[in-house]
N, C-alpha and C positions, 0 to 999 in steps of 0.2 A: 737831633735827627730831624731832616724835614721830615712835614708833615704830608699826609693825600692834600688837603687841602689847598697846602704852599705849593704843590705840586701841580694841582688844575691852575692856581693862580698863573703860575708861570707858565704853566702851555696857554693860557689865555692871551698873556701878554703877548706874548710871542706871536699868537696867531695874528694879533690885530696887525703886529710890525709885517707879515709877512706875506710875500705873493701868492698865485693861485696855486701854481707849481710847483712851492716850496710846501704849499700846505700839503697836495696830494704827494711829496714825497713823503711826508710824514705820518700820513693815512696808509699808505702802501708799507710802510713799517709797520707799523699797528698792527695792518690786516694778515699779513706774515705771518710776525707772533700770536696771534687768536688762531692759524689757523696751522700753527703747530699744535698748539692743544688736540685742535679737532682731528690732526690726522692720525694724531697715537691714538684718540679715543675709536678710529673707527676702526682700525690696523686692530687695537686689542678687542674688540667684538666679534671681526672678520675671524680672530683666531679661536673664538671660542667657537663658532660653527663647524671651524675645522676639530675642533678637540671632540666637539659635541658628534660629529660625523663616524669618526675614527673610534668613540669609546662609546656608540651609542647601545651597546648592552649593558652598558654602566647603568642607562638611564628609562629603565624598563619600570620603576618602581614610580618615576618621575612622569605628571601628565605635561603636555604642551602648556598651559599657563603659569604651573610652576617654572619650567624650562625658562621660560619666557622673562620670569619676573629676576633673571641671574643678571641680565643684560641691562638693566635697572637699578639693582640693590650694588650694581659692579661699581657704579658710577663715581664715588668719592676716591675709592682706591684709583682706577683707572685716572683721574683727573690731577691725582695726586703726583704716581709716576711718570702722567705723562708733563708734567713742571719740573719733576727731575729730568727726564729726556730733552729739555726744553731749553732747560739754564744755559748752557755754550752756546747754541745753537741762536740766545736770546743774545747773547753777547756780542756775535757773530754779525748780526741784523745791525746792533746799535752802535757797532764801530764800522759799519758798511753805511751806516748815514753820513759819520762824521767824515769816513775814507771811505768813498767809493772807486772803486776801481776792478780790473779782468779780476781778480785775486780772491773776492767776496762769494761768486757761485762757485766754484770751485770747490772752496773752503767750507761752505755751509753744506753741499754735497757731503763730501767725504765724510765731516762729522756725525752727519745725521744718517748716510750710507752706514758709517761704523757701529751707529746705535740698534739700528733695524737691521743689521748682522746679527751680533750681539743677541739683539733678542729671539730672533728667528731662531739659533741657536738654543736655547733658553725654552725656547716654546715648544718645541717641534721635538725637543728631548724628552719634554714633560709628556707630550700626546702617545711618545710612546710606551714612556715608561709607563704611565699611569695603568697600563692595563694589565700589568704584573703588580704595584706598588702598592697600587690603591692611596696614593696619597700625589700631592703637586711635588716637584721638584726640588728636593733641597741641597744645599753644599756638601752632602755628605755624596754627592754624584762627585765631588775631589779626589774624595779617598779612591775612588774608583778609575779616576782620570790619572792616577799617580802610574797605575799599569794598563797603559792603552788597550793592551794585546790580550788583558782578561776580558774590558771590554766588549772585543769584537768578538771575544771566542765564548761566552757566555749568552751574545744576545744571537739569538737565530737570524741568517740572512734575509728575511721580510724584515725584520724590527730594524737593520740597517739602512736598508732600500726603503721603508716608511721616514727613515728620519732623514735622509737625505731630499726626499721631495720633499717634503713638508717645508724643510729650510729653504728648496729651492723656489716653492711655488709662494712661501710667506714674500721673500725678500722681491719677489715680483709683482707682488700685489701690491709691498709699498712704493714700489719702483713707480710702480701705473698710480699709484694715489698722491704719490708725491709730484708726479708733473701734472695732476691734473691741477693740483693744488696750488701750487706755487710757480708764479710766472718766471719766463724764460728774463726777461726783462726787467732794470729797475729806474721807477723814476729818480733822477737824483736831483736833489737839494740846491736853488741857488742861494741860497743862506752862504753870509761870510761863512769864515772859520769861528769864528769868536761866539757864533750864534748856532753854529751845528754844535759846535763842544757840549754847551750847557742843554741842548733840546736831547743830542743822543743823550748825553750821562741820564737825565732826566726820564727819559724812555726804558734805560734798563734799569734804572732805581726806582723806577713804581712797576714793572712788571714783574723784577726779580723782587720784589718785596710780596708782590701777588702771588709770586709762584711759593715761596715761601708759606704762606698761610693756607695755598691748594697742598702741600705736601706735609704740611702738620693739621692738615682738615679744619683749621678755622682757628678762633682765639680761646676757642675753650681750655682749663687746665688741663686735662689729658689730651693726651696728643690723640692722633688716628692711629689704629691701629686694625691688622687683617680682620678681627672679627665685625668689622662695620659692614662686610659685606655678607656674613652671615644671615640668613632667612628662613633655612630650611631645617626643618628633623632629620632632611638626607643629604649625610655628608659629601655624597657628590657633587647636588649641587652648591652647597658652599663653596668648594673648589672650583665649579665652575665659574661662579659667583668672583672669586680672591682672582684679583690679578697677581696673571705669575711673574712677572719680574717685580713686581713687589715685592710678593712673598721670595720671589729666589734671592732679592737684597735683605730681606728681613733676616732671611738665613744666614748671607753670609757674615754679617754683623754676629749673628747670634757664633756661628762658626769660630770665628776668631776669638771666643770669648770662651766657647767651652770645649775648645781643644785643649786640655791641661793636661797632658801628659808628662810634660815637661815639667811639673808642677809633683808629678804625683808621687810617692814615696819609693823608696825602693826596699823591695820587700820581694824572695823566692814565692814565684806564683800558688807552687804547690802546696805551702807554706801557708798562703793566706788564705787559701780556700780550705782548708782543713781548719785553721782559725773560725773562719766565719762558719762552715756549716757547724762547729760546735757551739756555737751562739746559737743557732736554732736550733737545734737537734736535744731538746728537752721533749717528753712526753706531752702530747696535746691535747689530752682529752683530762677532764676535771669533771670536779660533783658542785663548784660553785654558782649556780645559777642566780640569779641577783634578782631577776623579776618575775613577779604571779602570773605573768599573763606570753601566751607565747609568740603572739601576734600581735604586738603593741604599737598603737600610732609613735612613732621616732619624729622628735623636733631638735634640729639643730641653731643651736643661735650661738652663730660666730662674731666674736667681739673686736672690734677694730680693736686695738694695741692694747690690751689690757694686760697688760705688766703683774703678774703676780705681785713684786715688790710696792703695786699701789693699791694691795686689795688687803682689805681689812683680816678677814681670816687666814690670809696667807703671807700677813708682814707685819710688822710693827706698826704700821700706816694705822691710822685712826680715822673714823667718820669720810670716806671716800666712797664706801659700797655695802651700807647697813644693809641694804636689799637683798643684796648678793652672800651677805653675810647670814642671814637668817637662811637663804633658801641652803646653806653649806651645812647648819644645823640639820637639817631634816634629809640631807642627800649624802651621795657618796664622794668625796671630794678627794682628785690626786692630787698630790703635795710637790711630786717631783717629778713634775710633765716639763715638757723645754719644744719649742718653736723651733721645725727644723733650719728655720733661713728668719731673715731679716723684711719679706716681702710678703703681702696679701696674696699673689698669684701663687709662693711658693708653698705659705699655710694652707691652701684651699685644697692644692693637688695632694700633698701629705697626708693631711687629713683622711681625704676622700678616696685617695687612692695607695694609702698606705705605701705610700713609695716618697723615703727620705730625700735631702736633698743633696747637693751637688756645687762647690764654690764657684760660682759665676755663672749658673746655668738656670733657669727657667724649665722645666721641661712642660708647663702648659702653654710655652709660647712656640712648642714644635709636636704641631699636630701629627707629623708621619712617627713618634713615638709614642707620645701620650694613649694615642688611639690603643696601644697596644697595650695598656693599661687595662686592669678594671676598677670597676670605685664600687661603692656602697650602692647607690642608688639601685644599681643593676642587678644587684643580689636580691636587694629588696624587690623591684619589681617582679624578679622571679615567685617571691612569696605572695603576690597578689598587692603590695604596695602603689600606691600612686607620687610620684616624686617631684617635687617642687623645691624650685630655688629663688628667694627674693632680695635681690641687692637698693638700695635708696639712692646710689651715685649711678657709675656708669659702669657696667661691665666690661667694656671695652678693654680697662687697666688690665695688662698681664696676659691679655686674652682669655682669663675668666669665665666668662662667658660662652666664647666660644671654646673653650675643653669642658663645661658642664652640656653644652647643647651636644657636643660629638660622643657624650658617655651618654645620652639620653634621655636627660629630666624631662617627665614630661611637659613642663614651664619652667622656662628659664628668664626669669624678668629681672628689668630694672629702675630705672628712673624715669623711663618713658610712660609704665603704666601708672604712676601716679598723678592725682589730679591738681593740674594747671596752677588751679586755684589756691594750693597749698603753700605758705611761705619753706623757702628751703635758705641752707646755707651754700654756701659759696661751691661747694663738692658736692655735697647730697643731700635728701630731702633729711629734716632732724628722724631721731630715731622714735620718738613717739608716734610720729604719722608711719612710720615702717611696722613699727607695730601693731598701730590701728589696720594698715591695708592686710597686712599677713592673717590679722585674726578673722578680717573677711574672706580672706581667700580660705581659710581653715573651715570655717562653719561652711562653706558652701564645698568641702574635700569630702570625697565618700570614704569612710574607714578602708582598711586601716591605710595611713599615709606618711607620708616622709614629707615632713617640709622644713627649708630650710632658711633662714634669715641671716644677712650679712650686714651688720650694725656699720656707721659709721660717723656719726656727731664726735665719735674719740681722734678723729683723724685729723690731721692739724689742715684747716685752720681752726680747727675744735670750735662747730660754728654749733649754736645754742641758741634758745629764743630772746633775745635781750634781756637784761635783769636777773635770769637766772642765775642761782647756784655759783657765789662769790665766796665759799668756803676759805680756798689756798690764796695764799702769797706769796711772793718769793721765786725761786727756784722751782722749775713746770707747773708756775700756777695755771696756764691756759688748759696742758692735757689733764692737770688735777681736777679742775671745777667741771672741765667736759666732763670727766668721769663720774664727779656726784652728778652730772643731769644722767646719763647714759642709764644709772643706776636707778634712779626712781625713775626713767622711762620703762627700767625692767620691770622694777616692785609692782609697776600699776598691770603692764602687761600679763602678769601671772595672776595679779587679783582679778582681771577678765577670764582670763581664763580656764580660773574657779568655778567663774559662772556656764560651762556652755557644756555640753552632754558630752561630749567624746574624754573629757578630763580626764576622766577615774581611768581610762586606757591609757593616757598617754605618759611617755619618758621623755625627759628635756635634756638634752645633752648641750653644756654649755661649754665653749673651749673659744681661746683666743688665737687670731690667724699667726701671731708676731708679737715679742714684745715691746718695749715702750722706754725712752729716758724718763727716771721718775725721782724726786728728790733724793740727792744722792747717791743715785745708780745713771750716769751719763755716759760711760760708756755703751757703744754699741758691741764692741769685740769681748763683753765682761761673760763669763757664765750665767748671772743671774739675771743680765738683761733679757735671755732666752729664756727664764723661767717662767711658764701662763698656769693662769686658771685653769683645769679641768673638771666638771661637776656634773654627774649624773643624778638628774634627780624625777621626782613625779610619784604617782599614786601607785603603778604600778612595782616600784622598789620595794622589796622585801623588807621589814621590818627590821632587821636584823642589819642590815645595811644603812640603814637612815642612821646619820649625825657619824657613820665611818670613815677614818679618814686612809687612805690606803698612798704608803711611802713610796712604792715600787719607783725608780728609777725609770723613763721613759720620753717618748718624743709622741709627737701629733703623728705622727705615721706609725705608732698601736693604736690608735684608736680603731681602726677597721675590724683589725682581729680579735680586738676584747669585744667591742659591739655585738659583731656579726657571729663569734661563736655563741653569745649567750640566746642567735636569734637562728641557731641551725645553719646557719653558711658554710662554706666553704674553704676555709683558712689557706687551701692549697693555692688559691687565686691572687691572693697579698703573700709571698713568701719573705717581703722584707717588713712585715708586721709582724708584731709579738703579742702575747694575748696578758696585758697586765692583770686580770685578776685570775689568773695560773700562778700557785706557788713557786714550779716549777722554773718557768722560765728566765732569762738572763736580763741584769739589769743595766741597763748602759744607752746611753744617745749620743750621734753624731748631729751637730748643726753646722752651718757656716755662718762667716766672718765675712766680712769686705774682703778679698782676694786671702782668704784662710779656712779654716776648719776649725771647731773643737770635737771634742771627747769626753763626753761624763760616764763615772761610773763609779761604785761602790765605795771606791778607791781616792778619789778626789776626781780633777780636772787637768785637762790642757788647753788651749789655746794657740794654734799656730799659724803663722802669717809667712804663707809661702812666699811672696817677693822677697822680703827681708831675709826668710828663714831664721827666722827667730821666735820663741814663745810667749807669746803675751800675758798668758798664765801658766803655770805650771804648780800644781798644790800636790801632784803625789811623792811619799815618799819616797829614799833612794830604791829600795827593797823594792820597792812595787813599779818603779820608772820603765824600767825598759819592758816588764811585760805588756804594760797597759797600753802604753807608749804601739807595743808589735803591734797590739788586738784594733788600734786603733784606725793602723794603715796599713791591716788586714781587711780589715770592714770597707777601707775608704777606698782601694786599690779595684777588690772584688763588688763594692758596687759600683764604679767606677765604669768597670770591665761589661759588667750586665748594662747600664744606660747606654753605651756605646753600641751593644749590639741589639737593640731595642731598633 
C-alpha cells in the first residue's frame, strides 16, 4: 500500500512539472473536500440549537456552560459522520478533476441534496420525538414506519406540523450553506490525461484513507464509539452531545443484528410464560443472611477473562492463582456461575443489571433500553452508598461507560485518570497501577461505598511488565502467565488493604466479565468455556460462611438479587434475577454463542447454533430432553419478548 509519505512525494513531483492553473485546480479540489467536512460539522451544530430550542424544558437541570460544552465534546463524532457523508461525495470531486465536464455539479448536488434529505429526516424526527421518548432516535422508529397510518394517528397534529418544518427549514439551512460554501464554478486542470489519472486517484487515496481514520477516530485499538461524546451526569446532554445520525447508524447496524425472530424458537406464548413465571415463582424471603454488618462498604473487582477452567480452586489447573486460591479458603465461593455472553460489555450489564443476555445483542450499546434498566449501584445509593467505577483501558469498548455514567455512578473513570507517567500495556494501564489508583481513590471514599474495579492485563495482548511471570508453555501460554501476574497483583492488593481502617467493614465481590480459551478448553460455544469465578469475601462474612462452597446453578445476572437482598433491596426491580443463596429458588442459566444460545441446568446442557440449527452440545438424557429443551425456549422466547418491549 502506498504510503502518506509516497503520497506528498508524488504531489510534490507533480507540482514542480505543473502550471499555475493546473496547480489551482488542484487546490480548488482540496479546498472542496476540507470544506465538506466543515459543512456537516456546522449543519450538525446548527441542528442541535434547533433540538436545543424545541426540547428546552429538557434542559432546565442544565446551566449555559454545560450546554455549551455539547457543542465541543460532539466534535470526534460529528467529524467522524461527517467522513462518511463525505466518501461519494469525495469520489465525485476526484473523478470531476480527471473528467470535468456539465455532469459534475449536478452530480455532487443531488448526492449531497440526498444526504441532507436523509438527515433532515433523521433529525427533525428525533426533535420531536425526543420529547415523549426521552432518548435519540433509533431504528426501532421501522417497526413503527411498517404501519404509516398508526404513526400519524398516534402522534398529535403539532408533533406532525413540528416535524415537517423542522425537515423543511434544516434542508434550507444546508441549501444556504451549501452555496455559500461551494463555488458555482470549477477551475479545471490543464494536465494531460496521463497526469490528471494518477494526481485525482492520488487525491481520493489519501483523503478517503483520511476519512477512514476521522470515522474509526484515529489508530487506536478500539474504535470510536457514541460514548466519546459523553461528559455529563445528565443524560440529556449527552444526547445532545451524540450526533444523531451516528447514533441512528449505530442503531441500524445494531438493528439488523438483533432482530432474531426469525431465529427464535417456536413455542405456544401462553405456554412459555407460564414456564417462566414458574422459574421465579419460588418464595423470596429466607433467614440466610451471610454478613455481620448491615451497611457494608461493597467492592467489586471484575476480572477480565478469568476462565474458571484456569483457576486453581475451580479446576485441575495448578499454580495459576495461589492468591485467588487462599482468598477461596476464607470466602464464599460459587462453583457453578456461567458468563451470560462472550463480551466485557455483555458481563458488566448482567452483572450490574441483572438482566441476562440475548444472541447478537448488546443491550448497553442501546441506551433508549438500558436506561430502562436498574443496576446495583442505584439501590445502593438509595441506602446512603457512594458509587464508583474504575476501568485501566478505555471505556469507550461496548459503550461501558456510557451505560454506567447513564445508571449514575457517581465516577465513572478510565484510562484518562491515570498518571501519564506510568508505563501501560498496549490496551490498558497493567493491573497493579489500577490497583494502586483504586486504593487511592478508596481511602480518600466516605463510608459506606461501592467501588468497583475492571481488571484488564488478562485481556490479550496479555500485556505484563517484562520478565514477569513465565510459569505456562504451550497451549495459552500468554493468557496463562497473564493470569499468574493478575493474581499476585491481587494477593498484594488485599495485603494493602489489610492495612487501611474501612477493612473490617468491607465485602469483596470477586466475579469475571466472560470466560477465557484455556489449556484444553478452546472452544468458545463449549459449556465450560462460560464457566467464572464467583467469590464473596471480606471481614464482614459470617463465619459460618467462610471456606463455603455453594453449587447452586447460576449466571452473572443473580448476582443483583443474592447481593442486594442480603443488603434490604428490592428484588422486584431485577425480575430476571434469582437470589442464589435462597434454597428455594430454580437452578438454571441461559448464555450465548456466536449466533446461538445454551441452557444449563440440573439436568445437563445444550448448546444450539441457530444458523445451522444444530446442537453443539447436547448432554441431557432422553427422559429429560424435551422438557429441558421446552424450559429452555420458554425462557429465551419470553425474555426475548420483555427486551423488545423495553
Amino acid at each position: 500500500m502506498i504510503s502518506i509519505f509516497q503520497l506528498f512525494f508524488q504531489f510534490y513531483i507533480i507540482e514542480l512539472s505543473l502550471s499555475l492553473h493546473s496547480m489551482n485546480a488542484i487546490k480548488s479540489t482540496i479546498y472542496d473536500i476540507l470544506k465538506l467536512l466543515l459543512f456537516w460539522v456546522i449543519l450538525f451544530d446548527l441542528e442541535r440549537i434547533l433540538f436545543s430550542i424545541h426540547n428546552w424544558d429538557k434542559f432546565k437541570n442544565i446551566n449555559i456552560s454545560e450546554w455549551l460544552l455539547a457543542f465541543v465534546y460532539s466534535f470526534r463524532l460529528d467529524m467522524a459522520t461527517a467522513a462518511a457523508l463525505s466518501t461519494i461525495p469525495l469520489l465525485i470531486l476526484a473523478v470531476r478533476f480527471i473528467l470535468p465536464g456539465k455532469w459534475a455539479r449536478p452530480t455532487f448536488i443531488i448526492v449531497l441534496g440526498i444526504e441532507v434529505v436523509l438527515n433532515a429526516f433523521i433529525h427533525s424526527g428525533e426533535i420531536n420525538a425526543y420529547t415523549e421518548w426521552n432518548h435519540k432516535l433509533t431504528t426501532r422508529v421501522f417497526m413503527h414506519l411498517a404501519n404509516p397510518d398508526e404513526v400519524f394517528r398516534t402522534a398529535d397534529y403539532s408533533m406532525t406540523i413540528w416535524y415537517f418544518i423542522y425537515a423543511t427549514l434544516e434542508v434550507i439551512i444546508a441549501l444556504k450553506l451549501g452555496s455559500f460554501l461551494f463555488s458555482k464554478t470549477f477551475i479545471k486542470s490543464e494536465l494531460s490525461w496521463y497526469k490528471k489519472i494518477p494526481t485525482g486517484l492520488s487525491i481520493f487515496i489519501f483523503f478517503g484513507g483520511s476519512f477512514f481514520l476521522l470515522l474509526r477516530g484515529g489508530i487506536q485499538q478500539i474504535p470510536l464509539n457514541i460514548d466519546s461524546a459523553y461528559y455529563s451526569e445528565n443524560h440529556v446532554a449527552n444526547d445532545l452531545s451524540v450526533n444523531s445520525l451516528y447514533y441512528f447508524g449505530k442503531s441500524y447496524l445494531l438493528y439488523n443484528r438483533s432482530e432474531i425472530d426469525e431465529f427464535m424458537p417456536n413455542i405456544d406464548s401462553l405456554e412459555a410464560k407460564v414456564l417462566v413465571n414458574n422459574m421465579y415463582n419460588y418464595p423470596k424471603k429466607h433467614n440466610q443472611f451471610i454478613f455481620t454488618k448491615k451497611r457494608p462498604n461493597i467492592v467489586f473487582i471484575i476480572m477480565e477473562g478469568w476462565s474458571a477452567n484456569a483457576i486453581g480452586c475451580l479446576s485441575d489447573t495448578k499454580n495459576s492463582t495461589p492468591n485467588f486460591d487462599k482468598l477461596a479458603t476464607d470466602g464464599l465461593l460459587f462453583t457453578n456461575v456461567f458468563a451470560c455472553g462472550g463480551t466485557s460489555e455483555i458481563g458488566n450489564s448482567s452483572i450490574f443489571s441483572g438482566y441476562p443476555a440475548l444472541p447478537e445483542i448488546s443491550i448497553s450499546m442501546q441506551p433508549d433500553k438500558h436506561r430502562k434498566l436498574h443496576t446495583i449501584n442505584e439501590d445502593l445509593e438509595k441506602f446512603g452508598y457512594s458509587t464508583n467505577y474504575l476501568f485501566s483501558g478505555d471505556l469507550k469498548y461496548g459503550n461501558i461507560g456510557g451505560y454506567f455514567m447513564d445508571h449514575g455512578f457517581d465516577n465513572v473513570e478510565d484510562e484518562k485518570v491515570f498518571p501519564s507517567s506510568l508505563k501501560r500495556g498496549k490496551l490498558n494501564y497493567f493491573d497493579a497501577d489500577l490497583y494502586s489508583l483504586m486504593l487511592t481513590k478508596m481511602n480518600a471514599t466516605k463510608e459506606p461505598f461501592l467501588h468497583c474495579a475492571f481488571t484488564g492485563s488478562t485481556h490479550s495482548p496479555f500485556d505484563q511488565p517484562k520478565g514477569k511471570n513465565q510459569k505456562f508453555t504451550g497451549e495459552e501460554a500468554d493468557y496463562m502467565n497473564s493470569l499468574v501476574y493478575a493474581d499476585g497483583c491481587l494477593g498484594n492488593y488485599i495485603e494493602q488493604c489489610k492495612k487501611q481502617k474501612w477493612f473490617k467493614n468491607t465485602i469483596f465481590v470477586f466475579v469475571a466479565d466472560h470466560g477465557h480459551p484455556t489449556p484444553g478448553l478452546p472452544n468458545p460455544s463449549a459449556k465450560l468455556f462460560f464457566r467464572i469465578p464467583l467469590l464473596v469475601w471480606g471481614e464482614p462474612l459470617k463465619q459460618e460462611f467462610k471456606g463455603l462452597k455453594q453449587e447452586k446453578i447460576g449466571s452473572q445476572s443473580d448476582i443483583a438479587a443474592t447481593l442486594l437482598y442480603q443488603l434490604g433491596g428490592d428484588l422486584k426491580r431485577y425480575p430476571w434475577s434469582k437470589d442464589l443463596l435462597n434454597s428455594k429458588s430454580n437452578e438454571f442459566a441461559l448464555h450465548t454463542v456466536n449466533r446461538g444460545y445454551g441452557w444449563i441446568s440440573t439436568k445437563g446442557n445444550i448448546v444450539y447454533q441457530m444458523d445451522t440449527k444444530t446442537f453443539g452440545e447436547n448432554t441431557y438424557l432422553p427422559q429429560d430432553q424435551n422438557k429441558e429443551i421446552k424450559n429452555c425456549h420458554a425462557f429465551l422466547t419470553q425474555f426475548y419478548k420483555n427486551y423488545k418491549e423495553l
